[in-house]
N, CA, C and O of each residue as an XYZ file, in Angstrom:
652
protein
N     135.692     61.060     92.050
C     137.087     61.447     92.193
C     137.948     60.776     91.131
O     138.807     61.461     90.575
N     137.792     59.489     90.798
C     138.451     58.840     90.393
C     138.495     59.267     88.807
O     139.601     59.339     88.270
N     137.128     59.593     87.938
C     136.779     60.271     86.740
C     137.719     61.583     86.658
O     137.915     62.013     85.522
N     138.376     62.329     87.837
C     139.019     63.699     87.624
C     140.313     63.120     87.282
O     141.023     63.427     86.324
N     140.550     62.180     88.250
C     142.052     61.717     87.858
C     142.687     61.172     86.381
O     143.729     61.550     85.846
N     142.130     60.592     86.106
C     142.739     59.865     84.952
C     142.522     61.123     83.820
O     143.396     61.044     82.957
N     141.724     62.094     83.630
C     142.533     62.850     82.473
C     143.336     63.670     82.815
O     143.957     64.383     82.026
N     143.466     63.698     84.290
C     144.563     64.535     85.108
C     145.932     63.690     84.925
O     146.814     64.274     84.296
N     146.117     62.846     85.231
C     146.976     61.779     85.029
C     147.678     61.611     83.495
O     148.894     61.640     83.305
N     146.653     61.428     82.441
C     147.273     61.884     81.375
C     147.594     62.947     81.025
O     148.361     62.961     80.062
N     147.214     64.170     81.564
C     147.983     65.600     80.908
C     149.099     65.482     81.451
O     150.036     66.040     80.880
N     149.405     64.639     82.865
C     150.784     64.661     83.889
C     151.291     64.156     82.758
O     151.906     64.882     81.977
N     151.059     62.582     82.481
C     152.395     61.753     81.558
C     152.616     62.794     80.493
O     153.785     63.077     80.234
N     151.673     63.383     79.860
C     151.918     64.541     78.319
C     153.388     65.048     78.156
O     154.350     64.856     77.413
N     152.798     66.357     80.057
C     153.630     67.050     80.030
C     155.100     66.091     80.482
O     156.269     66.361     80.204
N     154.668     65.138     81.111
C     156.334     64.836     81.611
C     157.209     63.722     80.198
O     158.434     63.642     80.107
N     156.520     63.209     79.538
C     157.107     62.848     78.431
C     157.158     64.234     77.331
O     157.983     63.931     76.469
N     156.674     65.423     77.081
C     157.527     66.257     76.499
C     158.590     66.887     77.050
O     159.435     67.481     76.381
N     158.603     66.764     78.608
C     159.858     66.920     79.409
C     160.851     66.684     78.565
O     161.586     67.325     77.813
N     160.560     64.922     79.094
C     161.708     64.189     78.878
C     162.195     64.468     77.527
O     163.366     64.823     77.392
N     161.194     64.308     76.207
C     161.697     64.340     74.842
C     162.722     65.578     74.909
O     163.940     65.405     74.921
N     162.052     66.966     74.956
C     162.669     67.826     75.080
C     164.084     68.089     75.929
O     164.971     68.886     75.621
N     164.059     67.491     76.702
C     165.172     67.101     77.895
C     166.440     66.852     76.726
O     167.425     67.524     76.419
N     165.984     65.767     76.330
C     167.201     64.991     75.746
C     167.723     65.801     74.293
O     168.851     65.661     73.820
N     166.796     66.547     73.790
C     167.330     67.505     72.741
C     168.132     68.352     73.374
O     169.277     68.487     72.943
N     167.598     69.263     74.788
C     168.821     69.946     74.999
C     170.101     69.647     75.564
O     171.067     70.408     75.619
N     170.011     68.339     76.025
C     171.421     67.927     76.756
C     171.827     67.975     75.524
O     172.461     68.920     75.055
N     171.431     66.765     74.792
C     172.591     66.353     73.520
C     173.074     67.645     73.065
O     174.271     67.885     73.223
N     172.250     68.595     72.471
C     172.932     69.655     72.279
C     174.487     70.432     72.780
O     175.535     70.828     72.269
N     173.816     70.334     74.135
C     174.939     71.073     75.263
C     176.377     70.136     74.981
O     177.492     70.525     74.634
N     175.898     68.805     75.263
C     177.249     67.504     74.463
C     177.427     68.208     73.197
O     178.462     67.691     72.779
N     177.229     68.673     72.726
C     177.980     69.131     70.741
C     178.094     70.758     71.138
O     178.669     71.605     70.455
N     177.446     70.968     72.334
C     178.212     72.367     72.388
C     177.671     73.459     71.801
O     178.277     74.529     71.739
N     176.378     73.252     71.281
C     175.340     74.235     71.038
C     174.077     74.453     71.933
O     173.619     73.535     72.613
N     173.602     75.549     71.908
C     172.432     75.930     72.521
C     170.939     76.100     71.710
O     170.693     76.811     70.736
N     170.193     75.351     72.332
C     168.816     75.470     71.505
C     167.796     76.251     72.278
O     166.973     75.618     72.939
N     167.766     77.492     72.265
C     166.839     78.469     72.721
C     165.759     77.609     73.357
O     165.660     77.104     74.476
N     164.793     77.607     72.018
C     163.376     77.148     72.244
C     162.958     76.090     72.832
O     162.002     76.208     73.598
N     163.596     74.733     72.616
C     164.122     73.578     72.953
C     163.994     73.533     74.615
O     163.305     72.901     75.416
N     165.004     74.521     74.694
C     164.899     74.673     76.115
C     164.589     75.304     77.172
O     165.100     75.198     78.287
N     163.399     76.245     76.692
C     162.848     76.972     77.555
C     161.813     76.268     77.295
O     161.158     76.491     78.313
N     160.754     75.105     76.244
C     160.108     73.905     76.455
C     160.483     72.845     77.311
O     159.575     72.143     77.757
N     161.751     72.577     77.650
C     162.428     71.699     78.627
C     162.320     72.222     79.387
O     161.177     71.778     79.499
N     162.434     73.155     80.557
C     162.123     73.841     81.753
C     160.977     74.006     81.834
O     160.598     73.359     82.810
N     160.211     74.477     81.401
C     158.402     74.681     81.654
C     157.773     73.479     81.439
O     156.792     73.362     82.173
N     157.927     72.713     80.848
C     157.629     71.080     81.041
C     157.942     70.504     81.959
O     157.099     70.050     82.732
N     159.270     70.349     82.148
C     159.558     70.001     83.295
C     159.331     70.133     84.944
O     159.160     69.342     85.871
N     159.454     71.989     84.739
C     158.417     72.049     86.136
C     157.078     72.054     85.980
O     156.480     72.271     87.033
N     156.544     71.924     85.229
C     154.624     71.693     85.118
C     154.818     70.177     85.249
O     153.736     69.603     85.367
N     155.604     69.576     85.259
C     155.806     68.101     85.295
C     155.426     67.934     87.293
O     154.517     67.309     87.839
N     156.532     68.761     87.905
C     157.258     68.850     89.177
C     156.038     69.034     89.740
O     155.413     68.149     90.324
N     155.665     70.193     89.580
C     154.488     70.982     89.438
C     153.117     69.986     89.971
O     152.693     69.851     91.118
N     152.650     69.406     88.774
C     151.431     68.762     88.668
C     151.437     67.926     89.388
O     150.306     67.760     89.845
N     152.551     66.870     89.990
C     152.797     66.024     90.778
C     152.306     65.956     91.918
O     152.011     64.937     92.543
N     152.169     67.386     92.328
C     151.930     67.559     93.826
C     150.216     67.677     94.006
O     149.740     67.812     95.133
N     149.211     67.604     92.601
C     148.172     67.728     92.829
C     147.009     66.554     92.608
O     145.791     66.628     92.447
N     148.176     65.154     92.689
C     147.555     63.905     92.777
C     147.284     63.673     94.508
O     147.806     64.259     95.457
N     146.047     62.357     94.475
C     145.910     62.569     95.924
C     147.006     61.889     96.807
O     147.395     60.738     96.603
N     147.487     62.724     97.837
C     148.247     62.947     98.493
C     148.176     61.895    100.157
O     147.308     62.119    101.001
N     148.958     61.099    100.285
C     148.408     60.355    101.712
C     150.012     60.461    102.406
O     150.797     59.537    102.615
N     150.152     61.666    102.627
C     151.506     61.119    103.714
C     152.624     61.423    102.741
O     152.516     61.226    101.530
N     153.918     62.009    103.447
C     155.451     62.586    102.812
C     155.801     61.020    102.186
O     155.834     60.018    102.900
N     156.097     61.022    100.462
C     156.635     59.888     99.995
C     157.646     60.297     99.348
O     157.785     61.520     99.344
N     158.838     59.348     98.479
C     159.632     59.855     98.043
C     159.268     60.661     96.669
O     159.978     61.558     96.214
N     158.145     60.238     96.125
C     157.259     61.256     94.980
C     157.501     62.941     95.276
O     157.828     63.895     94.570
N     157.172     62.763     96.629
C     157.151     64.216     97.157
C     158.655     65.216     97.208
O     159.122     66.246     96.721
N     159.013     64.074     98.183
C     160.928     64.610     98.095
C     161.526     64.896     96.546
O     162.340     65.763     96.227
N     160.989     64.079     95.839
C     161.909     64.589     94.524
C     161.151     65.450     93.778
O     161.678     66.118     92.888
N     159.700     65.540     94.081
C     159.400     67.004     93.442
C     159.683     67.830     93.903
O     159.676     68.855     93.222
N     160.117     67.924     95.362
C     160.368     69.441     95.970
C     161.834     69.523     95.435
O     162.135     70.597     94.913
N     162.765     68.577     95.483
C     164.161     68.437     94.817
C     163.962     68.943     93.697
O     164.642     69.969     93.694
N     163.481     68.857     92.812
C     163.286     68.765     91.098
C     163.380     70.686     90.914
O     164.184     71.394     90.307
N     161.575     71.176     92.147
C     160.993     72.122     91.566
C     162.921     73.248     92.421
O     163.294     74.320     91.943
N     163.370     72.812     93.147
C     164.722     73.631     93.455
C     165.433     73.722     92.565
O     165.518     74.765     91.917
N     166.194     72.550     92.279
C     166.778     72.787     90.735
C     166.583     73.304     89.815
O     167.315     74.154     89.309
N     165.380     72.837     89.325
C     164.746     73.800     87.961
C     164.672     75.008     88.331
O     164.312     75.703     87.381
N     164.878     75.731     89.475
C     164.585     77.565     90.083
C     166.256     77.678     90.057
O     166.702     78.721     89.577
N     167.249     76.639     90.558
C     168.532     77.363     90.440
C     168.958     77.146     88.455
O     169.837     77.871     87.990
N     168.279     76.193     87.592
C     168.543     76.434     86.286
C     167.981     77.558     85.413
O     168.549     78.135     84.486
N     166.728     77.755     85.904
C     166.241     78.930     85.630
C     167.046     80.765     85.701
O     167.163     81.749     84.971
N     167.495     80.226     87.345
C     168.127     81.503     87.564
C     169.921     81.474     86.809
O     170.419     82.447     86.243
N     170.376     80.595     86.935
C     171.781     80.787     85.892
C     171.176     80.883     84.540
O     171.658     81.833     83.923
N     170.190     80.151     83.798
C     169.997     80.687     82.676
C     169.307     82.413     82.496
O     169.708     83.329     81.778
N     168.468     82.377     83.193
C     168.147     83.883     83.094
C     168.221     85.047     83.437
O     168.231     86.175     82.943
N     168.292     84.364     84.748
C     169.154     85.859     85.838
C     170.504     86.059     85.297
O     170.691     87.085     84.641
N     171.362     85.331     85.451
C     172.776     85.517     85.422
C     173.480     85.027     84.068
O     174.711     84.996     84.054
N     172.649     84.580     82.749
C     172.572     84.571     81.479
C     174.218     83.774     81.451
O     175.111     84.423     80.906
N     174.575     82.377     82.044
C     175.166     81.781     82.016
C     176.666     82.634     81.933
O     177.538     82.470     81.080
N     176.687     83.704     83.225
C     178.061     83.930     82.520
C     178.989     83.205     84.083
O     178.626     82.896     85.218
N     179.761     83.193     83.646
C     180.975     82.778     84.637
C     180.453     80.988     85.096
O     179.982     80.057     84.442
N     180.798     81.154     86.382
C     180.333     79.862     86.920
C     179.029     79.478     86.648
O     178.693     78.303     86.505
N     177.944     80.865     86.539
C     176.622     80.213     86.364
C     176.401     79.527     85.188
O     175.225     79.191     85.051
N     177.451     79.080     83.925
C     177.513     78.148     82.790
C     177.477     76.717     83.218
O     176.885     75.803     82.645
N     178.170     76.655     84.270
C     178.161     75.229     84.352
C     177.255     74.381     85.413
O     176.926     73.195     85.433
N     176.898     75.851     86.583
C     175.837     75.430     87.515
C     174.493     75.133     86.447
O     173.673     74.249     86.691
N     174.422     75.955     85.320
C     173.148     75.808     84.656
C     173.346     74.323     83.885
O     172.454     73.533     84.197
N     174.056     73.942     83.209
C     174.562     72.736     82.777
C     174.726     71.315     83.873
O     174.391     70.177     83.545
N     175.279     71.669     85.131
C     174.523     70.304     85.881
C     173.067     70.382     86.466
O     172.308     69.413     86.474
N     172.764     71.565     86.930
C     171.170     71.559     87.305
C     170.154     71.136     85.817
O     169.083     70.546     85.958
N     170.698     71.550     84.402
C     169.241     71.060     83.809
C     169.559     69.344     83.509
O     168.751     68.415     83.479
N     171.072     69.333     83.303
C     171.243     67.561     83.216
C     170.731     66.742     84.293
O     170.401     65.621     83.907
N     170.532     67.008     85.772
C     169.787     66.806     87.007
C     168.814     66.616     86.653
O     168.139     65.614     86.889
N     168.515     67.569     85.982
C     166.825     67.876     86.260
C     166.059     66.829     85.258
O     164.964     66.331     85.518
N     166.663     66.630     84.312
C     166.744     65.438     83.376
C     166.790     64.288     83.900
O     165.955     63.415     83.659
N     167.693     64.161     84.618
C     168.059     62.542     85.038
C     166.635     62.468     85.750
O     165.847     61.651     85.273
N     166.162     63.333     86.982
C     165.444     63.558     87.872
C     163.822     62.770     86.474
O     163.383     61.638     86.677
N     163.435     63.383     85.635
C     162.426     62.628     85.103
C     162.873     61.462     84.054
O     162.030     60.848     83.400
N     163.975     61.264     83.973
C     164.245     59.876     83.446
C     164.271     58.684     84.485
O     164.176     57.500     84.163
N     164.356     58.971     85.263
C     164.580     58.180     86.829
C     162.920     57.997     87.364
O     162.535     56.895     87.753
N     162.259     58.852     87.345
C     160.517     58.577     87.566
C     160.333     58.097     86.236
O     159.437     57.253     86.255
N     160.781     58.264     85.117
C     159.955     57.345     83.793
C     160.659     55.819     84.019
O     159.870     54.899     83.803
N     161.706     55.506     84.328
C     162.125     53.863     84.639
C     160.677     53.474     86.082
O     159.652     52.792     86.061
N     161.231     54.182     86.961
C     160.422     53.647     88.170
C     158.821     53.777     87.773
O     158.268     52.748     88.161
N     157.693     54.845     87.015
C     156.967     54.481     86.514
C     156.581     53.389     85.636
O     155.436     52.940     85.684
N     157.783     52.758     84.539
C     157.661     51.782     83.496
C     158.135     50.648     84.720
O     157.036     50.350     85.187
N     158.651     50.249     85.110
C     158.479     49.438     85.959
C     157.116     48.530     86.674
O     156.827     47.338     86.572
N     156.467     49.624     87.402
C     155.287     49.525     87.720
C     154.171     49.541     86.809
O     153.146     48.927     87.106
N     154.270     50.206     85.689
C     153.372     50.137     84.757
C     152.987     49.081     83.365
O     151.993     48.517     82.907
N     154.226     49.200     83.093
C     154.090     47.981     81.892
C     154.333     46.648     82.711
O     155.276     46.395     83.461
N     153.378     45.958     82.421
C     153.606     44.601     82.668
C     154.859     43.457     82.302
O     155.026     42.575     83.144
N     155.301     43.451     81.685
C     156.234     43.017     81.483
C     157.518     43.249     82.038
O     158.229     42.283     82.316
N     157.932     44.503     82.248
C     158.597     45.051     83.376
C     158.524     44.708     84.881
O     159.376     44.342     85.691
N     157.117     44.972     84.969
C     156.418     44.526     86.110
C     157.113     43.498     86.835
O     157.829     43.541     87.835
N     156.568     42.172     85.777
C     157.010     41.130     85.975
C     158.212     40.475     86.759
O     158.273     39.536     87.554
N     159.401     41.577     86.075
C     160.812     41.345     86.249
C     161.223     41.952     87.347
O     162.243     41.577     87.924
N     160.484     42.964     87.777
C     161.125     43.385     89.056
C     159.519     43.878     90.099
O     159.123     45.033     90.253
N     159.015     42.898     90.540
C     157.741     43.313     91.047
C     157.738     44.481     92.281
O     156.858     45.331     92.412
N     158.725     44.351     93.003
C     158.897     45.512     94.283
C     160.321     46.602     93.908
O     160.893     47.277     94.764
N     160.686     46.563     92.456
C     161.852     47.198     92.391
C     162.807     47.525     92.949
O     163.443     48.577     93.016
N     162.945     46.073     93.579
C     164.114     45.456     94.541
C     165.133     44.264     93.961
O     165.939     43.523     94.524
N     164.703     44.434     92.521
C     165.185     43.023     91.629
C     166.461     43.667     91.142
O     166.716     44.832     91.447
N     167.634     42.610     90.053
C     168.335     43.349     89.885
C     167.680     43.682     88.433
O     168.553     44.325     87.849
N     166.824     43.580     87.782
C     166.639     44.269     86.280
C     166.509     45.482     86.976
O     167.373     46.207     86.482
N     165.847     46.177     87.943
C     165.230     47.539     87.905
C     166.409     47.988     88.668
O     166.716     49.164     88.471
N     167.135     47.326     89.489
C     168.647     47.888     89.545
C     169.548     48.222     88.418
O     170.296     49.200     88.436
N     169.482     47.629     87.722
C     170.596     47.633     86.749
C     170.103     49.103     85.279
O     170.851     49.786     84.579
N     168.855     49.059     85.344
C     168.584     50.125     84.860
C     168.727     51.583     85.200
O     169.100     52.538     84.519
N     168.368     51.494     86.314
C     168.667     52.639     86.721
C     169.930     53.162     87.150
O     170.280     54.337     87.030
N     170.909     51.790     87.894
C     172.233     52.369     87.800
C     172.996     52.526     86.022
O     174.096     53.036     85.808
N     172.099     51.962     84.979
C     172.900     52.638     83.924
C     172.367     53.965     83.525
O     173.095     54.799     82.986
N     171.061     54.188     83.786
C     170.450     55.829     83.528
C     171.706     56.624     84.472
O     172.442     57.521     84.062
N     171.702     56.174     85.471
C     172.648     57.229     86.475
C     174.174     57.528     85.877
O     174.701     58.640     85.840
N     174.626     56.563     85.522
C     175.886     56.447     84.679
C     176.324     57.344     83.288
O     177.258     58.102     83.024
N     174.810     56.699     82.348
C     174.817     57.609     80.967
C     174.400     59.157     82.067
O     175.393     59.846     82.303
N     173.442     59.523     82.512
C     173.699     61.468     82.694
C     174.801     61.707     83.202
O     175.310     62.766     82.837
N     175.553     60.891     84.168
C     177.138     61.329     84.600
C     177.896     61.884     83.826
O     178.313     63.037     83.932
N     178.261     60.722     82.555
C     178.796     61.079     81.317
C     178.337     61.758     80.866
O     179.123     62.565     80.370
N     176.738     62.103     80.596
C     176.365     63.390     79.832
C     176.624     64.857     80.572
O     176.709     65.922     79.961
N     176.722     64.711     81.875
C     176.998     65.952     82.667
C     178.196     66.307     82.337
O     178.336     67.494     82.040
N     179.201     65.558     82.297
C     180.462     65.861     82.224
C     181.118     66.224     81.030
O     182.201     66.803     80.941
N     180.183     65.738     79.870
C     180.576     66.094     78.668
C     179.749     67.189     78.372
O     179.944     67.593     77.226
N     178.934     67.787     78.966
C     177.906     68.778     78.639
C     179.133     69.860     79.046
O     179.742     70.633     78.306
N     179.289     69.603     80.667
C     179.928     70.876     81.285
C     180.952     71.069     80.433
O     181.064     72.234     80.048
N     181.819     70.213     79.971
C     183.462     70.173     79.136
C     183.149     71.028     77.949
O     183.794     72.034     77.655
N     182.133     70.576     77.295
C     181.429     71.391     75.891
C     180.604     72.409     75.474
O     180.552     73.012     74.402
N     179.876     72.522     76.630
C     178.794     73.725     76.015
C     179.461     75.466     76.713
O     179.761     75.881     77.832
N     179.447     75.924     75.607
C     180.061     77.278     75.770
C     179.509     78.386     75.087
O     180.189     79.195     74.456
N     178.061     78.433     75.232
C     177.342     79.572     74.122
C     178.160     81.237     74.636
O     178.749     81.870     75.512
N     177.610     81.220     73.309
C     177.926     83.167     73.081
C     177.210     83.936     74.128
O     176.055     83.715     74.492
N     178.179     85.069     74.679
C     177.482     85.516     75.870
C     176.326     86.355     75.056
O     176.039     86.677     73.903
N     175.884     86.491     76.306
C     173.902     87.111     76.173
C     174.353     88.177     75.915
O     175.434     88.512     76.399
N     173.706     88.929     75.153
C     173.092     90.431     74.825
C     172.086     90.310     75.988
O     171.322     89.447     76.419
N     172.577     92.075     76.417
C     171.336     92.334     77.665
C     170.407     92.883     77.452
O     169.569     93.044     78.339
């Protein structure tokens, strides 16, 4: 069992660190108020193959792993649907603009609480991530997407869709 996991485990981190990379190209974008097609239809399919894959590690009992993938894989279906169904017009501009900045925070928030537990040195500093280093990180991740939500929603205004 244990031989399946670990290259299972690394295709998870793959896809969820091209998430994230990709993540952060399209927010920033949305902050300057442009749209990057490709960018971000790699940010959504990463992201939920991220959500996705999560659920096919072994499983012992409802954890909060679980709750925020089922959280995650909702969001990414209501960003999906303002971006594609309803091609960001009206309100669905800005529902699509806090659901993918969410959806962002959502794997920047498992990459702190993973690096935590994972790198040693981290480790160290906050062993039950009850310390204040692993507090203080994460209440500034929560802080910077606030600001990025808010400057996303204020700024990004692409050209309506051709149908």
């Amino acid at each position: 069992m244990l031989s399946a996991v670990i290259p299972f485990t690394v295709l998870h981190v793959i896809i969820s660190l091209m998430g994230i990379f990709t993540g952060f190209v399209v927010v920033f974008g949305m902050v300057a108020g442009r749209q990057h097609r490709g960018w971000t239809a790699t940010f959504l399919a990463t992201t939920l193959a991220t959500s996705v894959t999560g659920f096919f590690f072994p499983i012992h009992g409802f954890t909060p792993a679980l709750g925020l993938g089922i959280i995650s894989v909702v969001i990414l279906g209501c960003s999906y649907f303002a971006l594609y169904g309803r091609r960001l017009s009206g309100a669905w501009r800005w529902r699509y603009v806090l659901t993918a900045v969410l959806a962002q925070y959502f794997n920047f928030f498992v990459l702190i609480v993973q690096s935590f537990q994972k790198i040693p040195a981290l480790h160290a500093l906050a062993p039950t991530q009850k310390e204040l280093p692993f507090a203080v990180a994460q209440g500034a991740a929560l802080l910077l997407f606030v600001v990025l939500g808010q400057l996303a929603v204020r700024n990004f205004r692409p050209p309506p869709a051709s149908a």
